[in-house]
C-alpha positions in Angstrom: 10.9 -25.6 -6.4 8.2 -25.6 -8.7 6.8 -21.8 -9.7 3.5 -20.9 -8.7 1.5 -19.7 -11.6 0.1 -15.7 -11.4 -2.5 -14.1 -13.1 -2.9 -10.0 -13.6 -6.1 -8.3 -14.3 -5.2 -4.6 -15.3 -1.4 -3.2 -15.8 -1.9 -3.3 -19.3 0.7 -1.3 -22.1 1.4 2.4 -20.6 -0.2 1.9 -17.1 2.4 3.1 -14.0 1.5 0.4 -11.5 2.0 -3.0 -14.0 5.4 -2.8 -14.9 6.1 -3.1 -10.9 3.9 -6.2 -10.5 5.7 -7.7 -13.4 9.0 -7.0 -12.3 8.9 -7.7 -8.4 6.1 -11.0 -9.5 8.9 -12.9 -11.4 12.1 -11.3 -9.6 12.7 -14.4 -7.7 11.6 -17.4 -9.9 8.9 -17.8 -7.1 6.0 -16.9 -9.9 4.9 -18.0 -13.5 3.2 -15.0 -15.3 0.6 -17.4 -16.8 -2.7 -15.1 -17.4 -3.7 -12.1 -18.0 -7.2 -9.8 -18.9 -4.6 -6.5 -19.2 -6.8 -3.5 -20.9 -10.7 -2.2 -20.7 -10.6 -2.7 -24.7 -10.4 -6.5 -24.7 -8.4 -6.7 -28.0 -5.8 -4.5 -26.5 -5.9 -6.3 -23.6 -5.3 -9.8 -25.9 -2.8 -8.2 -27.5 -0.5 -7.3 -25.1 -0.7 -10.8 -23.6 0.1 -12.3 -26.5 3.2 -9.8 -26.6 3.9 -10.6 -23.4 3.4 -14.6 -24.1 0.9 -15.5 -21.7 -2.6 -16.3 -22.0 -5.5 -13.0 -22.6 -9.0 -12.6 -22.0 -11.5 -9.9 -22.8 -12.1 -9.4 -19.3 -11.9 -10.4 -15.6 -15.0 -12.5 -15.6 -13.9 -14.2 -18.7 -10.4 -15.0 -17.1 -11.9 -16.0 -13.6 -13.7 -18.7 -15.5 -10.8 -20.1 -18.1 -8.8 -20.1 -14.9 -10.3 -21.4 -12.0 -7.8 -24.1 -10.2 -5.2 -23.3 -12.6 -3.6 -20.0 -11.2 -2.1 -19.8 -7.4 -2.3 -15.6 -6.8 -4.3 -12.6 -9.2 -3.3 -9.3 -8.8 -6.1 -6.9 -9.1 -4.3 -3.7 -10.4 -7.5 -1.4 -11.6 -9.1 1.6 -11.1 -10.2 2.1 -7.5 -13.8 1.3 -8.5 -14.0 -2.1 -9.7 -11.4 -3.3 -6.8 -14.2 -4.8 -4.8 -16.7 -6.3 -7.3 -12.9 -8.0 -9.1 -11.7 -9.1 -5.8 -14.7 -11.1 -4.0 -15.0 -12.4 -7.0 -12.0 -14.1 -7.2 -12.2 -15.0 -3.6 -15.0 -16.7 -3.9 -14.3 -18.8 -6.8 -10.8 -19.9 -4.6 -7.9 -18.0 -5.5 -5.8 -16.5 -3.8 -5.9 -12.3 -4.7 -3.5 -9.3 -4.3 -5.0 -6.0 -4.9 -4.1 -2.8 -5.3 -4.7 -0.1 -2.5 -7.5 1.0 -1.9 -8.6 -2.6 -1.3 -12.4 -1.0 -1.5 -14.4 2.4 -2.3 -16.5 1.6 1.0 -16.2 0.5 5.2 -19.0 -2.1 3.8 -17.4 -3.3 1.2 -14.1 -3.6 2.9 -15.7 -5.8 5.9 -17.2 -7.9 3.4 -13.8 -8.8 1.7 -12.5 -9.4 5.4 -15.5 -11.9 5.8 -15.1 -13.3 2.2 -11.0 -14.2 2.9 -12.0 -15.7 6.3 -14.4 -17.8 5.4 -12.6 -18.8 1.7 -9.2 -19.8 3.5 -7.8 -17.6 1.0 -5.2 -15.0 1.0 -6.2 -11.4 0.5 -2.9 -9.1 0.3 -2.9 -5.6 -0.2 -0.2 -3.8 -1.7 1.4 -1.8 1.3 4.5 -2.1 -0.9 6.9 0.4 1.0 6.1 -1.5 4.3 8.2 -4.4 2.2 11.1 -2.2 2.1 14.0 -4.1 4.3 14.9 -0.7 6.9 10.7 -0.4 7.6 11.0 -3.8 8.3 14.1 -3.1 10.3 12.6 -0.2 11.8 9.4 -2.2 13.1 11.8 -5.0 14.4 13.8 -2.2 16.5 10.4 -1.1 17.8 9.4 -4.1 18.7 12.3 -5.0 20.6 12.2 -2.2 22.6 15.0 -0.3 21.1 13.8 3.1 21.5 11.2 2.4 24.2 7.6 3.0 24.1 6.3 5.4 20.9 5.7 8.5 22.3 5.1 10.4 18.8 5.4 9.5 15.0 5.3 12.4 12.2 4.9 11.1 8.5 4.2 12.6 5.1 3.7 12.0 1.9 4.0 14.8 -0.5 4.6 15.7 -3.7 4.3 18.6 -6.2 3.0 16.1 -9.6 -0.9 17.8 -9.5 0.0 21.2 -8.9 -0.4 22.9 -12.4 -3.5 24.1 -12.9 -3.5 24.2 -16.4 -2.7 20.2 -16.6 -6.1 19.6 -13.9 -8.0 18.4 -17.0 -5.4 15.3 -18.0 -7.0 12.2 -17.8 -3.9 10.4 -15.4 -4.7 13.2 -12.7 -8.2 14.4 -13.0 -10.0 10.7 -12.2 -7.7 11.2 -9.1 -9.4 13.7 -7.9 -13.4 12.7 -9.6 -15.6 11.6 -6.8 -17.3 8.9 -9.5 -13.8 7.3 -10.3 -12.1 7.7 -6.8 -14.5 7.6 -4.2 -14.9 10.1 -1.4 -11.1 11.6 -1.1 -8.4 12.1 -3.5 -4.8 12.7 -1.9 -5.4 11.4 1.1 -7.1 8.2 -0.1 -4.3 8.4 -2.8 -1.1 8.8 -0.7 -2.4 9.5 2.7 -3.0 6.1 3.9 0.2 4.5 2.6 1.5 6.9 5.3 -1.1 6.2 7.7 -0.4 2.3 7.1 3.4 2.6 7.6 2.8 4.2 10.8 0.4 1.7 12.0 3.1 -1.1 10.6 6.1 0.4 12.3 4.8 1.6 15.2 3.1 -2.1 15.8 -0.5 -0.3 16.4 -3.4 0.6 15.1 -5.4 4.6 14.5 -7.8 4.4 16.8 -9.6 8.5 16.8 -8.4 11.4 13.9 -9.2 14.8 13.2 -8.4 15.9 9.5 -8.4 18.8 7.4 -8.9 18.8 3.8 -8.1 21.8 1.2 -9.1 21.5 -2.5 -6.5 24.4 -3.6 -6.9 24.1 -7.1 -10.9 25.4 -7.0 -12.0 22.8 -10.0 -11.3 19.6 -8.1 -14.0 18.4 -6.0 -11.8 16.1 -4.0 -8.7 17.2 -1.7 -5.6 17.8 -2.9 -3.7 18.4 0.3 -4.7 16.9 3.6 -3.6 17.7 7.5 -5.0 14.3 10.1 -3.8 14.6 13.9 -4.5 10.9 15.1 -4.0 8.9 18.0 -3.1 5.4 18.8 -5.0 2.7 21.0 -1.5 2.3 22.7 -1.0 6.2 23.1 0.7 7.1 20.2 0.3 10.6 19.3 0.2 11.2 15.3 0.5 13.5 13.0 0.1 13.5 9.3 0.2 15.5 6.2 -0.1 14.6 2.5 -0.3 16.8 -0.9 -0.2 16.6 -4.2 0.5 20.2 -4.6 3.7 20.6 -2.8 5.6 21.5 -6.0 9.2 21.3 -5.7 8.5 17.9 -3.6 9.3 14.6 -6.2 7.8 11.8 -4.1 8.3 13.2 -0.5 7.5 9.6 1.5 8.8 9.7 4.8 8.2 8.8 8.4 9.8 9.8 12.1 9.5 7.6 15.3 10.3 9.4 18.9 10.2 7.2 21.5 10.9 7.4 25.5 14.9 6.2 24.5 15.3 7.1 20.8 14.0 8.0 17.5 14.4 6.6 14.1 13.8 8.6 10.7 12.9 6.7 6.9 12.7 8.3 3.8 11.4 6.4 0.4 13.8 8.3 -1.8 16.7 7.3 0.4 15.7 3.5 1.3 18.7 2.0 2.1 19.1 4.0 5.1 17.5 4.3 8.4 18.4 6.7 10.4 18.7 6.4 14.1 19.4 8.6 17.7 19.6 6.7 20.8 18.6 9.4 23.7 21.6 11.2 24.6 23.7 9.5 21.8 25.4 10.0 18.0 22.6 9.7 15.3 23.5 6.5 13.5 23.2 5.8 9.9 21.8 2.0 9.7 22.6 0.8 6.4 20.7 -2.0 4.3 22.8 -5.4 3.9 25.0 -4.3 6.6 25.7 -7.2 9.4 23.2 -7.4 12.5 20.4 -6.3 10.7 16.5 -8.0 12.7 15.6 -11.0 10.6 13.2 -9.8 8.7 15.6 -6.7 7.3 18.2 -9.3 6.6 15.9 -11.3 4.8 14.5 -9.0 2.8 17.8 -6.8 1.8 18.7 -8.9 -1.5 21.9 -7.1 -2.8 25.6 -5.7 -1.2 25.4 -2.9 1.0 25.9 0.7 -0.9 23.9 -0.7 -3.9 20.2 0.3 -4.1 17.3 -1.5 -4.6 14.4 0.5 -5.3 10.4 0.4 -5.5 9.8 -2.8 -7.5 12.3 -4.6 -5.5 9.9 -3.5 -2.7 7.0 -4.8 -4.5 9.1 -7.9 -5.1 9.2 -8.6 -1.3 5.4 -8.5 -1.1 5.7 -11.4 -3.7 7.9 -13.2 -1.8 6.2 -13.4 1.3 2.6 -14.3 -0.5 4.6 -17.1 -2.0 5.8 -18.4 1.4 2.0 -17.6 2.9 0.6 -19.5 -0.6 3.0 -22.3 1.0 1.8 -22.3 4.0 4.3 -20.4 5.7 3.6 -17.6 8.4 4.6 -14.6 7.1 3.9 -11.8 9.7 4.5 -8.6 7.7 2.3 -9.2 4.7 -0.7 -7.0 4.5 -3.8 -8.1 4.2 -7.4 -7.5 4.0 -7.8 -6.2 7.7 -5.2 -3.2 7.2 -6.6 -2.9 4.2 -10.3 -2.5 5.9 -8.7 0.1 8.4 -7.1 2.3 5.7 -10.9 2.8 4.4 -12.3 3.1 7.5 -10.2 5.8 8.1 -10.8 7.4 4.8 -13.9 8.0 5.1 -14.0 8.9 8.7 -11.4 11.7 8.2 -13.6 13.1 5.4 -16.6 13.2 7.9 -14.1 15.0 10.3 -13.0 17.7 7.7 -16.3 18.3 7.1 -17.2 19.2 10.3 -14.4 21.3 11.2 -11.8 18.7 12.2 -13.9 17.3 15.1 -12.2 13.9 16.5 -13.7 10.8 15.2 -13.4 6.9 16.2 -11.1 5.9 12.8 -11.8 2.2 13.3 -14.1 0.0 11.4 -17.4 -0.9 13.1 -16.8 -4.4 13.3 -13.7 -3.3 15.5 -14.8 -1.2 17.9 
């Protein structure tokens, strides 16, 4: 089978996110890295393709143009702010993008990549990697099938202790997280928040439909939140309840979700992948293990080495990957993320800051083209 050929635009030498792209692009022969505008300083940027052997540009707009019809996928893996402006762009021009999450800085912006992708016929992925773990996928399968009947409740966090010195609050890798110029309206939640707001929506089959947040800033210099409480509920009933920090010092990466339903409940963690952890109602809790045998499809698909060895985050990443290159091939692919969850993460952003502002009041968390 003949490789597709991939392009990257950011994840240049030192950043956190590029390695993972690189890794989880080319894991499975299924991509060519072919192309690359990698740093803000365009000789930098050159030079690392060139260490990397593919081909550099200055910049995104230079590479959009030196590329056009010759690359099947671009990842867009920048800061938050230039996300939209990189993305349409590329859209437009007929390739097929990837970006990193937060897909947009705005609601506006976000329905206009949803209208861009439409009416292009191109793919617009975004990268919701720990929904591409194989137990989420088996968890989603298991809810789907009815194995724990309806979702009554589903509790998720994701915390971590990483920004809680105060005397570190003034180095560059965590201060532009929490600069309202740099990353928009919210920091942890728009940060962490809504991966765990998208894995409940992805497991749990449904969509947020009203929230009531509160945000606390508890280191006094940041003007964005660093910790975040949002109550939500579901349009098929699902009660929710969320929390995310970046304070929570003694937490390392602190990802995980809980599903009770009317027969059962089911329990993920990130830093234990492999396992998903299930109770039937009135029954042992079960440990369900990744590669094991009678695994849902898409868990079996996705689970790529023996049972008791791990696979971690960019093997995650690496399933996003895989699926876009069946999707690129014209292959259905019904767990990829794409614009629209990407759309309803901002939406939600920037409604839950409205409701922290006002004292947690309950807000409609859905778009406005879908309500």
């Amino acid at each position: 089978m003949t490789k597709l050929k991939w392009g990257m635009i950011g994840g240049g030498k030192g950043s956190q996110i590029g390695p993972a792209h690189r890794l989880g692009a080319q894991a499975d022969g299924l991509f060519e890295f072919a192309a690359g505008a990698l740093d803000h300083d365009a000789e930098a940027g050159r030079a690392y393709a060139a260490e990397l052997g593919v081909r550099g540009y200055a910049d995104w707009q230079e590479m959009l143009e030196a590329e056009r019809g010759k690359l099947d996928l671009v990842t867009v893996a920048t800061p938050n702010a230039t996300h939209f402006e990189i993305t349409k762009a590329y859209l437009e021009a007929g390739f097929n993008v990837l970006c990193e999450k937060p897909m947009t800085m705005t609601v506006e912006e976000g329905e206009e990549i949803l209208r861009v992708a439409e009416t292009s016929g191109k793919i617009c992925a975004v990268n919701y990697c720990y929904s591409a773990y194989p137990m989420v996928r088996q968890a989603r399968a298991m809810v789907r099938a009815g194995e724990i009947g309806k979702v009554r409740l589903v509790v998720t966090n994701f915390s971590h202790g990483h920004h809680g010195d105060a005397t570190d609050a003034d180095n560059p890798r965590v201060r532009w997280r929490y600069d309202p110029a740099m990353a928009g309206v919210s920091g942890q939640f728009a940060d962490c928040g809504i991966h765990a707001l998208h894995m409940a929506s992805f497991i749990c089959d449904d969509e947020v439909e009203t929230l009531s947040a509160d945000f606390a800033s508890t280191i006094p210099s940041r003007e964005l939140e660093d910790d975040a409480m949002v109550n939500f509920r579901m349009a098929g009933g699902t009660v929710g309840r969320l929390w995310t920090s970046s304070v929570a010092i003694g937490r390392q990466h602190g990802f995980d979700i809980q599903i009770f339903g009317e027969t059962g409940g089911l329990r993920w963690a990130s830093e234990q992948p492999n396992q998903l952890i299930y109770t039937p109602m009135g029954g042992r809790t079960q440990i369900i293990e990744k590669g094991e045998g009678g695994l849902h499809d898409d868990a079996a698909r996705l689970s790529r080495v023996a049972i008791a060895h791990p696979e971690g985050f960019p093997l995650a990443v690496a399933n996003i990957y895989v699926d876009l290159a069946a999707a690129i091939r014209g292959e259905s692919r019904d767990g990829l993320p794409g614009a629209e969850a990407g759309l309803r993460s901002m939406a939600a952003v920037h409604q839950a800051v409205a409701s922290a502002k006002s004292g947690g009041d309950w807000v409609d968390a859905r778009p406005p083209m879908f309500r």
